[in-house]
Phi, psi and omega in degrees: 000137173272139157230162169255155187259133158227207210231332214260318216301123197270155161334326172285341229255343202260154165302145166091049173077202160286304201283332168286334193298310181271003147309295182306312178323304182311307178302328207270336177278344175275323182281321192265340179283345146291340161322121183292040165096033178078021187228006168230004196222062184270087174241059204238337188177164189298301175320311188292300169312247203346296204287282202315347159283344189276296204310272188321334158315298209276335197304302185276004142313291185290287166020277197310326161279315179281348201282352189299298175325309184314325223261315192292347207243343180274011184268344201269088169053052159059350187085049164304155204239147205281342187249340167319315209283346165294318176297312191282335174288287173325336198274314188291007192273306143022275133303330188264355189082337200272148187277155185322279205253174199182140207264146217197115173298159156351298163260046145289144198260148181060011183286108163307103176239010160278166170323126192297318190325339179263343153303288172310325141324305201247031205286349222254312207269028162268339211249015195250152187280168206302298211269018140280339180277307158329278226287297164330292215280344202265342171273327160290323166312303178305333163285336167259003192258322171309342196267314145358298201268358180068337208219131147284008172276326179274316195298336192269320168324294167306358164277287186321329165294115198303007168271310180299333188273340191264302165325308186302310206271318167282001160066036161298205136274017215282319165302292192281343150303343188252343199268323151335284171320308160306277168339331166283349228241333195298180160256199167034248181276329195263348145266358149264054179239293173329306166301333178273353172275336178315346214252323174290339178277345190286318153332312230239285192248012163105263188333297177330300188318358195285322179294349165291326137336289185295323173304311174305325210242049161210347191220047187319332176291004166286338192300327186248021155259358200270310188313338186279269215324294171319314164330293176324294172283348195291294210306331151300312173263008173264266160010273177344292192308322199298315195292336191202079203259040158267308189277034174228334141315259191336287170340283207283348175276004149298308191299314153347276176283339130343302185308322181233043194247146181288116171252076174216121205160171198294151169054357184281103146295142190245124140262004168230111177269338177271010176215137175282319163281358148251356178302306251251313172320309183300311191283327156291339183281314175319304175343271145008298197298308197298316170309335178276334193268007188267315168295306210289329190245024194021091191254101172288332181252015158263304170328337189270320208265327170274335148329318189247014196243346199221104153230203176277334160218132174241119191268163234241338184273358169312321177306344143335306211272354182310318183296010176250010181295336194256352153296330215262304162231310208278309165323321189291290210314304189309314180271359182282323171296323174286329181298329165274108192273189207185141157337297190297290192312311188291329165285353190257330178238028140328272171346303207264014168274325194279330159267032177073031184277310198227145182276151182298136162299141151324000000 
């Protein structure tokens, strides 16, 4: 006798007794276990059915708004990205003879403010026009905000938020420092990739350096990729200096008018907004605070969030780097909270099995 099988169908439902019945059980334990974990096929429960339509709703929703924005912010010149175009002008500055640093507010547009050795890195994209270089650089931020996100269902979710869509869109560094940052925070191969990367974003915006620290006294197999990776830069920037040691004068000679530069501008928070340089103190010393208190209890994502939370100017879109808080912790919290099941716990995080959030239950 033929029946039909589905995933809803329960074992009493099949014809022909006890032995058809465990005939069906079998089969049916054969068919979901070729299911692709439950995540295109949601029949597992009403909850399950539920979130998954609620997930793919909002996923192609938010989809649909953003290909709106790209394309709309891409009517312009293509979307130039505002602080990239600070890189690629050092590098022409460069090729051209003309000089790196020249004293500059908060918002002066194209102002170079890192150490010239990452000028001289990059000296080759002077030579490339402006909006190939945005656009490389700005697909390496979206690559790096996936990684951030554990998921590319979150990562487009999390675009759509206007701290993220605003990183992307000035093409800063700021995505690939927290992604950096992660990465160290990681095991094996893919945190000492992080560590050899580390020493150059610390260079760049301060903070990162906070995790050398944490590292060295919470991860002891870290110490001696942490000592190479420093080595790596000091001798790199000792070099720089040796090739050009007027643009490392200059350099340190910024720090002066830094020091008393105006922290006031869109999205920029202050706790001193009229001296930059004790602003930039304080917030390192909080930093500092958190970190000692991430070592005593290896807290990795309050270390994570003062690494990436403390640079010489901090704008309200650094709050970006917050989605990596959730592969990193909140993602642990969320499903440990789901295992006392519950009604409630199963329609409130149904959804976030489906946007690759949360792993399926067994």
């Amino acid at each position: 006798m033929k029946y039909r099988l589905s995933p809803n169908d329960s074992p009493a439902q099949a014809p022909g007794g006890s032995e058809a019945r465990g005939r069906h059980s079998e089969i049916l334990s054969t068919v979901r276990g070729r299911l692709p974990r439950g995540r295109f096929v949601p029949t597992r429960s009403k909850a399950d059915t539920v979130g998954f339509l609620v997930a793919w709703f909002v996923l192609i929703a938010v989809a649909v708004q953003l290909a709106a924005v790209v394309i709309d912010n891409m009517s312009y010149h293509w979307w130039p990205a505002y602080d990239t175009n600070a890189y690629w002008l050092a590098a022409r500055h460069l090729l051209d003879g003309d000089k790196l640093y020249a004293q500059a507010q908060i918002w002066t547009a194209g102002a170079y403010k890192y150490p010239p050795v990452y000028a001289q890195l990059v000296l080759p994209i002077g030579l490339v026009p402006e909006g190939i270089v945005d656009w490389i650089w700005r697909i390496v931020g979206v690559l790096c905000l996936r990684y951030l996100a554990g998921s590319w269902k979150l990562a487009v979710l999390a675009a759509l938020q206007w701290p993220v869509f605003a990183e992307i869109g000035f093409g800063n560094v700021t995505l690939q420092l927290g992604a950096v940052a992660l990465m160290c925070l990681c095991r094996g191969r893919v945190a000492t990739a992080g560590i050899y990367l580390l020493p150059w974003f610390a260079g760049m915006k301060f903070g990162p350096a906070l995790l050398i620290p944490y590292l060295w006294m919470t991860r002891p197999e870290t110490r001696r990729p942490l000592a190479i990776s420093c080595a790596v830069f000091a001798g790199a920037c000792l070099a720089s200096f040796a090739i050009a040691p007027g643009l490392w004068f200059d350099y340190l000679g910024t720090f002066g008018w830094e020091a008393q530069s105006q922290m006031q501008a869109m999205y920029v928070y202050a706790i001193v907004p009229n001296h930059g340089g004790l602003d930039l103190a304080i917030r390192l010393a909080i930093g500092a605070a958190a970190i000692l208190v991430a070592i005593r209890w290896r807290l990795d994502w309050l270390a994570f969030v003062a690494a990436t939370a403390t640079m010489p100017i901090f704008s309200l879109t650094r709050l970006a780097l917050l989605v990596g808080l959730w592969p990193l912790w909140l993602r642990k919290v969320v499903d440990k909270w789901r295992t006392r099941d519950g009604d409630l716990r199963r329609w409130t995080t149904a959804p976030l099995v489906h946007l690759d959030m949360l792993p399926p239950k067994s």
